[in-house]
C-alpha positions in Angstrom: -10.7 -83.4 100.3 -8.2 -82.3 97.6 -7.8 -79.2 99.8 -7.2 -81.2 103.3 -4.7 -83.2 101.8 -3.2 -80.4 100.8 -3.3 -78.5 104.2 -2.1 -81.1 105.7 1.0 -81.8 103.5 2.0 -78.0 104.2 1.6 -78.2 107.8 4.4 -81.5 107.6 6.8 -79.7 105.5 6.7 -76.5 107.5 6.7 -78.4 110.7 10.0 -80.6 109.6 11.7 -77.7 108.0 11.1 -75.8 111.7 12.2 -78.8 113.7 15.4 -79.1 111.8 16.7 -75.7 113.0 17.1 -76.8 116.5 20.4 -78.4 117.5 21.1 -80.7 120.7 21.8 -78.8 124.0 25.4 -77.5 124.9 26.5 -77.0 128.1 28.5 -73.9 128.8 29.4 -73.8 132.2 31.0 -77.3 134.5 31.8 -75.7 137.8 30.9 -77.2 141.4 30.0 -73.8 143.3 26.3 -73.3 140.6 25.9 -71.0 137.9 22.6 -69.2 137.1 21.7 -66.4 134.7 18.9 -63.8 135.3 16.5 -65.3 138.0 14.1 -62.9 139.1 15.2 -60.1 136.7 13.5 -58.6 133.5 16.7 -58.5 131.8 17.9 -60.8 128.9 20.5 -63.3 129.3 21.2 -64.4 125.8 21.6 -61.9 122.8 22.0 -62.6 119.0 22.6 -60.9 115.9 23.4 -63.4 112.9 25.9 -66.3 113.7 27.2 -64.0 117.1 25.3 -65.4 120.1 25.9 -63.4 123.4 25.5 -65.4 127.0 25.7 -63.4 130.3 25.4 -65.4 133.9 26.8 -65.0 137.6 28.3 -67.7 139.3 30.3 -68.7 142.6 33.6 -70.2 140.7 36.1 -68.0 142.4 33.9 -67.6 146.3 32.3 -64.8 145.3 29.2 -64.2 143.0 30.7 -62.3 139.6 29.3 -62.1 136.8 31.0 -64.1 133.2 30.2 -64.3 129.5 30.9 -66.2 126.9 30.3 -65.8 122.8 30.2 -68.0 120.1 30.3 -67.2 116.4 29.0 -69.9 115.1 25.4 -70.4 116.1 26.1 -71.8 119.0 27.4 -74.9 118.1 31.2 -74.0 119.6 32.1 -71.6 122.6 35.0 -69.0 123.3 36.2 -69.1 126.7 34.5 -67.6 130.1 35.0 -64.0 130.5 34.9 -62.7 133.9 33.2 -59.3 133.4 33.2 -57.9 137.4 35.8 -58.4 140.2 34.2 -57.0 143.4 33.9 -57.7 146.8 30.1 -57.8 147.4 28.1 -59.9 145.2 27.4 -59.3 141.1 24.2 -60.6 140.1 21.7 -60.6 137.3 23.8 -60.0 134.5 21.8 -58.5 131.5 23.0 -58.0 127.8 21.5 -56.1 124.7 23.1 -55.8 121.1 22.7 -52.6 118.6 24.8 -54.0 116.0 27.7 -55.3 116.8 28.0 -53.7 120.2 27.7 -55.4 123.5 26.4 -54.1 126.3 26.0 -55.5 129.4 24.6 -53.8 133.0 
């Protein structure tokens, strides 16, 4: 019994101190035309490495699919301002990113 209550206690502490890492949801992009990130793709949209978290997307802002990104260094919890990354007359789609380090890559 001793050891149930035991279990059980451990299970509500790890459980609360895991909950309590997740923040509300920020929204990052307000534009009419849509905005989507990697549909379809096998690539990664989002990449982190400490505080830095990396966001990649394509969206229909300016009449043409491009693709932006955006960084915080903070978690998360505040945003720098959209990047356009491409400027090209077809479409740019299915932006993916990767980190080694602190370098950014994005194909």
């Amino acid at each position: 019994m001793k050891t149930k209550i035991l279990l059980f206690a451990l299970l509500i502490f790890i459980s609360a101190k895991t909950n309590a890492q997740w923040q509300p949801d920020v929204r990052l992009t307000n534009i009419p035309a849509g905005s989507a990130v990697a549909q379809g793709s096998t690539g990664w949209c989002i990449a982190a490495n400490g505080n830095d978290v990396h966001v990649v997307w394509h969206d229909n802002r300016d009449g043409n699919l491009e693709i932006y990104y955006k960084r915080s260094s903070d978690a998360g919890l505040t945003w720098g301002v959209d990047t356009r990354l491409t400027n090209n007359a077809d479409f740019s789609v299915h932006p993916s990113i990767s980190l080694s380090g602190s370098t950014v890559r994005v194909a």
